[in-house]
ROLUM-254504 format. One record per atom (N, C-alpha, C): residue number from 0; chain; y, z, x; residue in three letters. Coordinates in Angstrom, 3 decimals. Example, Ala and Ser with C-alpha at 12.3 -4.5 7.8 and 13.67 -1.06 7.14 Angstrom:
PT seq mol       yy       zz       xx type
PT   0   A   -5.690    7.800   13.190  ala
PT   0   A   -4.500    7.800   12.300  ala
PT   0   A   -3.300    7.800   13.200  ala
PT   1   A   -2.250    7.080   12.850  ser
PT   1   A   -1.060    7.140   13.670  ser
PT   1   A    0.030    7.870   12.900  ser
END
This chain:
PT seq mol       yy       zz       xx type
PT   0   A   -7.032  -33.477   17.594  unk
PT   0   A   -7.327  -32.311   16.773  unk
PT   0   A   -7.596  -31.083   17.638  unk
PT   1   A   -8.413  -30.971   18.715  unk
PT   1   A   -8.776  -30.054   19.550  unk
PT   1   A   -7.611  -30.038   20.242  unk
PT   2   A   -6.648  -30.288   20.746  unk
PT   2   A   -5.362  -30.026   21.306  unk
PT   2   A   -4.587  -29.420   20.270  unk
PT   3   A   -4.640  -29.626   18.919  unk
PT   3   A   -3.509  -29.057   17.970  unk
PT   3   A   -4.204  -27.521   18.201  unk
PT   4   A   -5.856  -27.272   17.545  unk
PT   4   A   -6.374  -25.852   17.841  unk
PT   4   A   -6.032  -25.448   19.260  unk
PT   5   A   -6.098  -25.853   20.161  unk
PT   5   A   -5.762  -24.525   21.400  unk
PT   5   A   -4.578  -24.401   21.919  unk
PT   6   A   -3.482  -25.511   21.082  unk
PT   6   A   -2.275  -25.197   21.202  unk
PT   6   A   -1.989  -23.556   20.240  unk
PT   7   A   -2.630  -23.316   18.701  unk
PT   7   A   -2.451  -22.469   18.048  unk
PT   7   A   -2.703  -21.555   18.443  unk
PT   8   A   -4.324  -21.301   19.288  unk
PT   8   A   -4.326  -20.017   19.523  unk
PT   8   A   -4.154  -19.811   20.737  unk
PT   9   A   -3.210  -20.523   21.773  unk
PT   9   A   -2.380  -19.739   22.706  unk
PT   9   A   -1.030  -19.674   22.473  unk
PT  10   A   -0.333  -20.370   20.819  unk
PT  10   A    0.587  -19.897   20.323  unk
PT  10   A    0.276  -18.210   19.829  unk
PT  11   A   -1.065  -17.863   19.230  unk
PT  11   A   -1.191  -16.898   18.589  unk
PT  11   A   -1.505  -15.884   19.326  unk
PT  12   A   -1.574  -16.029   20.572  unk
PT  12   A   -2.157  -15.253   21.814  unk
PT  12   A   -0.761  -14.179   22.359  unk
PT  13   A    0.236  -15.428   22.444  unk
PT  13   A    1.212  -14.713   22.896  unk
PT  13   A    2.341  -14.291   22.321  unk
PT  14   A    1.884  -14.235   20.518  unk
PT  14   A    2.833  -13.680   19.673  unk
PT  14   A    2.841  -12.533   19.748  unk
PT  15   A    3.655  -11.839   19.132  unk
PT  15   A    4.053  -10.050   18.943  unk
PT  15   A    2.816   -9.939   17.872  unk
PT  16   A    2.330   -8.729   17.975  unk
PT  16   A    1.536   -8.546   16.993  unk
PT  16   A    2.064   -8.462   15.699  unk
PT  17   A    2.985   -7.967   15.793  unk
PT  17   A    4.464   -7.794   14.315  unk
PT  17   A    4.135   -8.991   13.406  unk
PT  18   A    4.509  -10.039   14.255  unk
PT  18   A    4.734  -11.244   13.803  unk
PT  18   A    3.268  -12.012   13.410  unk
PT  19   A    2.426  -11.774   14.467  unk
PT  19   A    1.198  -12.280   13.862  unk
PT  19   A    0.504  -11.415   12.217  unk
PT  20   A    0.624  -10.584   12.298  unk
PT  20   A    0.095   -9.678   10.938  unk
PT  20   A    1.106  -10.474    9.602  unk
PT  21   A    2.460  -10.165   10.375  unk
PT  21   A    3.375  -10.769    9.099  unk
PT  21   A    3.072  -12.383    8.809  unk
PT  22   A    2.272  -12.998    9.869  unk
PT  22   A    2.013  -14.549    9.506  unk
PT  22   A    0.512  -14.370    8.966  unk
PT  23   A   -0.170  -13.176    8.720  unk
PT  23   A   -1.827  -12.981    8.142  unk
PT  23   A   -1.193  -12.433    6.578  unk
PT  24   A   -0.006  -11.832    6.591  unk
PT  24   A   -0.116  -11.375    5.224  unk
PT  24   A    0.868  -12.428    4.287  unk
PT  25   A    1.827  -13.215    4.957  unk
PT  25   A    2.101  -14.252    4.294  unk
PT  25   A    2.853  -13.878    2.812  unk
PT  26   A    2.853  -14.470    1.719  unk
PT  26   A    3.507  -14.202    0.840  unk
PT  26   A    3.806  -12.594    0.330  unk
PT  27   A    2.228  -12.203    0.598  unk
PT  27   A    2.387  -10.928    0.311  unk
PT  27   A    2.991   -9.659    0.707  unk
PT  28   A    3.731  -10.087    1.805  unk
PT  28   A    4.372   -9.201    2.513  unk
PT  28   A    6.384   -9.323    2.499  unk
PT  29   A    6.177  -10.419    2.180  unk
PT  29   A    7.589  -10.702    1.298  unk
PT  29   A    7.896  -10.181   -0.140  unk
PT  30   A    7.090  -10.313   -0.604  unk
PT  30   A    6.730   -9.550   -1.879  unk
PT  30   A    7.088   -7.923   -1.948  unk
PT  31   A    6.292   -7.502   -0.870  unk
PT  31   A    6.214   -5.720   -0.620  unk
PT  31   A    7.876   -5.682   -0.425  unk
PT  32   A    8.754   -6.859    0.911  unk
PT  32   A    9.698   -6.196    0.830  unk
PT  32   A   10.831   -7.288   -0.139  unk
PT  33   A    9.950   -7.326   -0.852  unk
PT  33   A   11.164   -7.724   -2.188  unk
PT  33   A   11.252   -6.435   -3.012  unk
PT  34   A   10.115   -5.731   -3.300  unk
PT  34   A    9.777   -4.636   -4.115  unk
PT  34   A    9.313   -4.980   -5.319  unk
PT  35   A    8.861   -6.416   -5.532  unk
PT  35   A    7.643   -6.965   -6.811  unk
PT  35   A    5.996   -6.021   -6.195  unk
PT  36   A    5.720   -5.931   -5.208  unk
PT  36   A    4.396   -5.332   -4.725  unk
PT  36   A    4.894   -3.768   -4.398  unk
PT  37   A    4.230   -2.848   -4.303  unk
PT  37   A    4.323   -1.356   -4.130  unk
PT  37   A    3.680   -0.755   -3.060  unk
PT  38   A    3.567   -0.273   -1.734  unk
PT  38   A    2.508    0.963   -1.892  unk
PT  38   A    2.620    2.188   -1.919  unk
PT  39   A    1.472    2.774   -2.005  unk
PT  39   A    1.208    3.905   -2.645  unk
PT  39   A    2.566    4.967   -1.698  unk
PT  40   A    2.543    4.467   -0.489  unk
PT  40   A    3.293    5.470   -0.066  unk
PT  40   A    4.566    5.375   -0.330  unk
PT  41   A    5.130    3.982   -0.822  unk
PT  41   A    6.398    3.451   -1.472  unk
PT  41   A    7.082    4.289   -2.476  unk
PT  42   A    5.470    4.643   -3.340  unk
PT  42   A    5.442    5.198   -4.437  unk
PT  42   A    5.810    6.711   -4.460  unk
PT  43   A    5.219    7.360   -3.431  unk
PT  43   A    5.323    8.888   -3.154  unk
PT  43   A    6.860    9.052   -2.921  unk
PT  44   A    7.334    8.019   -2.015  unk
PT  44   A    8.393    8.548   -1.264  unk
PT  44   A    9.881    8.608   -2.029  unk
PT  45   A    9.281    7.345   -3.062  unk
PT  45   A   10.606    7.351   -4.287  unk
PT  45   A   10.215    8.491   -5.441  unk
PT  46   A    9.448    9.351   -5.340  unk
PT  46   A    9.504   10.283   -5.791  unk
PT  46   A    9.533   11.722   -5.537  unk
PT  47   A    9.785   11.371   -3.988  unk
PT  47   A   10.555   12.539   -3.638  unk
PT  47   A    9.059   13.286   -2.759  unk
PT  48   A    8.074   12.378   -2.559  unk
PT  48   A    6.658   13.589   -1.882  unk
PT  48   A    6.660   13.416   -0.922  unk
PT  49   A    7.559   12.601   -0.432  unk
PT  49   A    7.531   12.572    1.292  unk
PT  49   A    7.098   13.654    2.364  unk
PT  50   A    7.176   14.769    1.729  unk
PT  50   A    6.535   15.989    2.888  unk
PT  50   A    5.426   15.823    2.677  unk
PT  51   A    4.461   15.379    1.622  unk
PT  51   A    2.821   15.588    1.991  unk
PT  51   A    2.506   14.255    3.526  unk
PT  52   A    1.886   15.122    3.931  unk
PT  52   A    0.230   14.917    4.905  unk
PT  52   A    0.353   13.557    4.590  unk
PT  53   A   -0.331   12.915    6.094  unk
PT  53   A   -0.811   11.573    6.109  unk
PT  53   A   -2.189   11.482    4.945  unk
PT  54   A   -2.987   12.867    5.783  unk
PT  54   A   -4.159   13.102    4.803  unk
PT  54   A   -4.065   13.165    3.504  unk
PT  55   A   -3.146   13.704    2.993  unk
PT  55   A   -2.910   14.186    1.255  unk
PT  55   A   -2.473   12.359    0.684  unk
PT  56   A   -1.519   11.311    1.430  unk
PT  56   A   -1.172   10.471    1.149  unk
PT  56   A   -2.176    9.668    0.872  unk
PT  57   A   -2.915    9.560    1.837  unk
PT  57   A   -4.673    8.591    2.051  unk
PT  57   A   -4.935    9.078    0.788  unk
PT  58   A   -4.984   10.132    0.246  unk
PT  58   A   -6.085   10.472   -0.689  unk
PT  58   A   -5.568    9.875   -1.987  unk
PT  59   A   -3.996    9.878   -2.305  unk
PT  59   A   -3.435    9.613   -3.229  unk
PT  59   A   -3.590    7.954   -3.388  unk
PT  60   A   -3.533    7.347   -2.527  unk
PT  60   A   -4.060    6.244   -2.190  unk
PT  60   A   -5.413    5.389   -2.473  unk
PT  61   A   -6.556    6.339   -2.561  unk
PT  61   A   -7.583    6.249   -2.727  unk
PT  61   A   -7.359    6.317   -4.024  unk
PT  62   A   -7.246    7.907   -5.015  unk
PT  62   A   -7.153    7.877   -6.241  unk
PT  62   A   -6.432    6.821   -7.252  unk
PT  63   A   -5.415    5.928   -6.400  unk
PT  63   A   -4.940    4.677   -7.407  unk
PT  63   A   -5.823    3.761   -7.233  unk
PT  64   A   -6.300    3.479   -5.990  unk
PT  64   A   -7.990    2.182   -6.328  unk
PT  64   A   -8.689    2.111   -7.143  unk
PT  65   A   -8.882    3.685   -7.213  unk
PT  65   A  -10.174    4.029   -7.475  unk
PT  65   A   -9.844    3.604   -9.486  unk
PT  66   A   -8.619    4.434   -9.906  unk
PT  66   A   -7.787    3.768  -11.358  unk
PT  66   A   -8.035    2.504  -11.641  unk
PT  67   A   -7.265    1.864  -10.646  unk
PT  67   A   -7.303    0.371  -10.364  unk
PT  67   A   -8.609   -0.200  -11.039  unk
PT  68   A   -9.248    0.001   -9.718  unk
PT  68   A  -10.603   -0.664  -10.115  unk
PT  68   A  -11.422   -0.468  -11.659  unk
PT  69   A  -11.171    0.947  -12.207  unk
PT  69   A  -11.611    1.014  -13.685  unk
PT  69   A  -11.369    0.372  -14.392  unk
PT  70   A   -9.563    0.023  -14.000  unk
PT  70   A   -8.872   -1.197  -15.461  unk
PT  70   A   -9.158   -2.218  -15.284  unk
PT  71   A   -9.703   -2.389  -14.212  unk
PT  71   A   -9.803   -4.266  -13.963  unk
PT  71   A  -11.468   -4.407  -13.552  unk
PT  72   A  -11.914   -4.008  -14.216  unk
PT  72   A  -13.353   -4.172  -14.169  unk
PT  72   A  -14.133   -4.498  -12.545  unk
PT  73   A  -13.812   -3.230  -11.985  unk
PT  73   A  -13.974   -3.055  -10.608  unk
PT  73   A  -13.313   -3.984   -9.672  unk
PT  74   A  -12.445   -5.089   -9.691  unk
PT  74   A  -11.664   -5.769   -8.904  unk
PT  74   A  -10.510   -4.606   -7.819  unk
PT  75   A  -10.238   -5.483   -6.817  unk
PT  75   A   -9.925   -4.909   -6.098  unk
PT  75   A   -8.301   -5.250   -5.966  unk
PT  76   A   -7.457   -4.462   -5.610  unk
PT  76   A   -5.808   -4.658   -5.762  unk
PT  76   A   -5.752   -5.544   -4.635  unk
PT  77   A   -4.389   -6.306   -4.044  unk
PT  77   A   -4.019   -7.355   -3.014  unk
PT  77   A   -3.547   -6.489   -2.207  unk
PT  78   A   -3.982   -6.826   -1.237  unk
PT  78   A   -4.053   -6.472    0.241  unk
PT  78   A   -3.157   -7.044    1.350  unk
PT  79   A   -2.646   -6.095    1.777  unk
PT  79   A   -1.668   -6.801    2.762  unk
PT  79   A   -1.559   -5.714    4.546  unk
PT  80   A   -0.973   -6.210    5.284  unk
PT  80   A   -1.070   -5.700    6.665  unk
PT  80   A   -0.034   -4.707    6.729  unk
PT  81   A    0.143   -3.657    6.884  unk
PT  81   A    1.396   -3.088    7.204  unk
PT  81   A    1.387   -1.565    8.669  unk
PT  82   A    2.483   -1.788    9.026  unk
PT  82   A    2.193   -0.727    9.934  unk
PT  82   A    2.380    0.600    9.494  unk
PT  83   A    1.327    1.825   10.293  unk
PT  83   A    1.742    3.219    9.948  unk
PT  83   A    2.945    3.859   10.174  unk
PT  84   A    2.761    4.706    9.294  unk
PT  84   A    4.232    5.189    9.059  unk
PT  84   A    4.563    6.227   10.556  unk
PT  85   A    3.270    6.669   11.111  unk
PT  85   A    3.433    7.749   11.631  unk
PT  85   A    3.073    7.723   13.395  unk
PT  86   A    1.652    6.675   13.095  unk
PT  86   A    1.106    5.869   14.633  unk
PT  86   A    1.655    4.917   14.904  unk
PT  87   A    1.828    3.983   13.908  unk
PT  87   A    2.176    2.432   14.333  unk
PT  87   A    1.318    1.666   14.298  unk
PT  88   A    0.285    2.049   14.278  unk
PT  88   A   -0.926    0.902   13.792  unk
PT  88   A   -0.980    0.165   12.694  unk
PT  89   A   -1.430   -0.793   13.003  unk
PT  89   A   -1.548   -2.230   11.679  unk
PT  89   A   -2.916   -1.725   11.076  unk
PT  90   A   -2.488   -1.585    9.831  unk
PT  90   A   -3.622   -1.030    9.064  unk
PT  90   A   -3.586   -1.642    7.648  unk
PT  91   A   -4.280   -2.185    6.817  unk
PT  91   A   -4.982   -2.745    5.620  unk
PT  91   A   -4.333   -1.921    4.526  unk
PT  92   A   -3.809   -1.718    3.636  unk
PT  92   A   -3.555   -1.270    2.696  unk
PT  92   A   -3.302   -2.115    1.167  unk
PT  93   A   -3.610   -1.491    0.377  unk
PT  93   A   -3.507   -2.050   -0.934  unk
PT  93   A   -1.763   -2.003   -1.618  unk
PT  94   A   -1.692   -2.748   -2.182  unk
PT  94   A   -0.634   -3.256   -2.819  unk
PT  94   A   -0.387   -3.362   -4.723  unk
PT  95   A    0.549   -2.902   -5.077  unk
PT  95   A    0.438   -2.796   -6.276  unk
PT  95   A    1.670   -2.915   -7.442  unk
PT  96   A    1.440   -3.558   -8.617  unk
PT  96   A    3.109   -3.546   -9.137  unk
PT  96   A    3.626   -2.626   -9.162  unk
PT  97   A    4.975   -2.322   -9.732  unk
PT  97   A    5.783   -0.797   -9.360  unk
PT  97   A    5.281   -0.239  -11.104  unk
PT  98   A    4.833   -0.953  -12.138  unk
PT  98   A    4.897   -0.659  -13.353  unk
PT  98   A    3.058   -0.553  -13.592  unk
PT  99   A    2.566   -0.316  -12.717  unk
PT  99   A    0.609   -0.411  -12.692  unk
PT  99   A    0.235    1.092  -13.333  unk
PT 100   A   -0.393    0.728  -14.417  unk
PT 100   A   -0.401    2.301  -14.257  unk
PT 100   A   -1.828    2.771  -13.420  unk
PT 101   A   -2.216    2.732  -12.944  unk
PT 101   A   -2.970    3.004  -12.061  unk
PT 101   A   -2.276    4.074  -10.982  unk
PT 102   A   -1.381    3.731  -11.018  unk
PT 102   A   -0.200    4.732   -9.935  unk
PT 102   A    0.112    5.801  -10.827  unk
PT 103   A    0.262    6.091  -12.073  unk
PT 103   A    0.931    7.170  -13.121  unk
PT 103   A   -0.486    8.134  -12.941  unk
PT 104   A   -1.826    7.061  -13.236  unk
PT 104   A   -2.774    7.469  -13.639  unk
PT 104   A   -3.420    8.777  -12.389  unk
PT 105   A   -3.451    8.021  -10.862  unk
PT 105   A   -3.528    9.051  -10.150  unk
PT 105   A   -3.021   10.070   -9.841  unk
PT 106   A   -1.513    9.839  -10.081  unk
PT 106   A   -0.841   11.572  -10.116  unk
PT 106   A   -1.299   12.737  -10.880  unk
PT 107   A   -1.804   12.293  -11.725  unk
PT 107   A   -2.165   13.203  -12.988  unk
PT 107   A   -3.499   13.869  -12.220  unk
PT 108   A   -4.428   12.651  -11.553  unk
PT 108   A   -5.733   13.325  -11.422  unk
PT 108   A   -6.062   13.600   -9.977  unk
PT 109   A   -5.022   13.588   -8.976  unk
PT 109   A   -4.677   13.870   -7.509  unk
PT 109   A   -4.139   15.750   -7.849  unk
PT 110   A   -5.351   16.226   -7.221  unk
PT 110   A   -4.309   17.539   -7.167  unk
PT 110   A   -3.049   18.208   -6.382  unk
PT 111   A   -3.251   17.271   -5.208  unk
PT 111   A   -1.747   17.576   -4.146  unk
PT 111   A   -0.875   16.458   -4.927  unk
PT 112   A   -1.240   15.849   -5.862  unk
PT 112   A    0.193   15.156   -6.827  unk
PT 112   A    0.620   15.268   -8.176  unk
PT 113   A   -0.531   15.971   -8.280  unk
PT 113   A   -0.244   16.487  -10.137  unk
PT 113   A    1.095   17.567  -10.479  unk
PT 114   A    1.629   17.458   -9.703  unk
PT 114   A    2.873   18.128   -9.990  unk
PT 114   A    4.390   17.044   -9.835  unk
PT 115   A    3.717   16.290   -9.744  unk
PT 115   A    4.537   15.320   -9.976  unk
PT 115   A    4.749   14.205  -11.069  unk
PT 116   A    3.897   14.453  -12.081  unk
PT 116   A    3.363   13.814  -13.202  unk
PT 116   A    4.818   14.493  -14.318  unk
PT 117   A    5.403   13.919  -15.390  unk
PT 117   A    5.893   13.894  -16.117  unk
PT 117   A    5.414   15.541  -17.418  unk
PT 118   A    4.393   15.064  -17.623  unk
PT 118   A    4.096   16.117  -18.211  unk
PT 118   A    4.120   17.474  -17.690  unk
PT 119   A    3.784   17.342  -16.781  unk
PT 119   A    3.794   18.915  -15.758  unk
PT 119   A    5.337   19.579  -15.711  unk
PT 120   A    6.664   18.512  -15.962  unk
PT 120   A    7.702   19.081  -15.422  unk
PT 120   A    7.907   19.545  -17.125  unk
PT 121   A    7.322   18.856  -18.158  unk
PT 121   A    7.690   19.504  -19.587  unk
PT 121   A    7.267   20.935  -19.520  unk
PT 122   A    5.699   20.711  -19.137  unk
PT 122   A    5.344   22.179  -19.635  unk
PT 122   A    6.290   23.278  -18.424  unk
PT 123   A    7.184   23.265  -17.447  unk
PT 123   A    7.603   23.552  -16.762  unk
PT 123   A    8.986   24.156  -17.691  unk
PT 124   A    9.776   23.389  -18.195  unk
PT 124   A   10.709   23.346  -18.738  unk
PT 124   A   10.955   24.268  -19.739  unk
END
């Protein structure tokens, strides 16, 4: 038994970090790139907000948890490892269906995204 453990973690020692995160997030990261899971920045970018800020993104990010957590009686969305878009760092992010409204819900109440909300392009029109 103690030979199987320190075989693992000097298997896990000298993996790519890539690969180790993608073996911590496990199903859920197959998922993200099936496109059953979402994130938020998934979300921005298929709608065209790709020029906002790392900062403006975080925030938009925050504001779907924060949704999230109201509809589901403070529970927290699934979590998975992914790298930044911009550093490269492995960083924690939340995960979400593409049909949640929790994601509709923050555009509306994100002000660097409320112009991206449906209604906004009526009264526009």
């Amino acid at each position: 038994m103690k030979v199987t453990i320190r075989r693992t973690i000097t298997a896990a020692r000298t993996s790519t970090k890539a690969l180790g995160y993608r073996t911590l997030s496990g199903q859920i990261a197959h998922l993200v790139d099936t496109g059953a899971l979402v994130r938020t920045g998934d979300i921005l970018d298929r709608l065209g907000a790709d020029d906002l800020k790392d900062g403006q993104r975080s925030w938009y990010g925050r504001h779907v948890a924060k949704a999230y957590r109201a509809a589901h009686l403070g529970a927290d969305a699934i979590r998975v490892w992914a790298q930044h878009r911009t550093t490269g760092k492995w960083i924690h992010v939340y995960v979400y269906a593409p049909t949640d409204p929790a994601l509709v819900v923050a555009l509306g109440t994100y002000k660097a995204t409320r112009h991206l909300t449906a209604s906004d392009f009526a009264e526009c029109a």
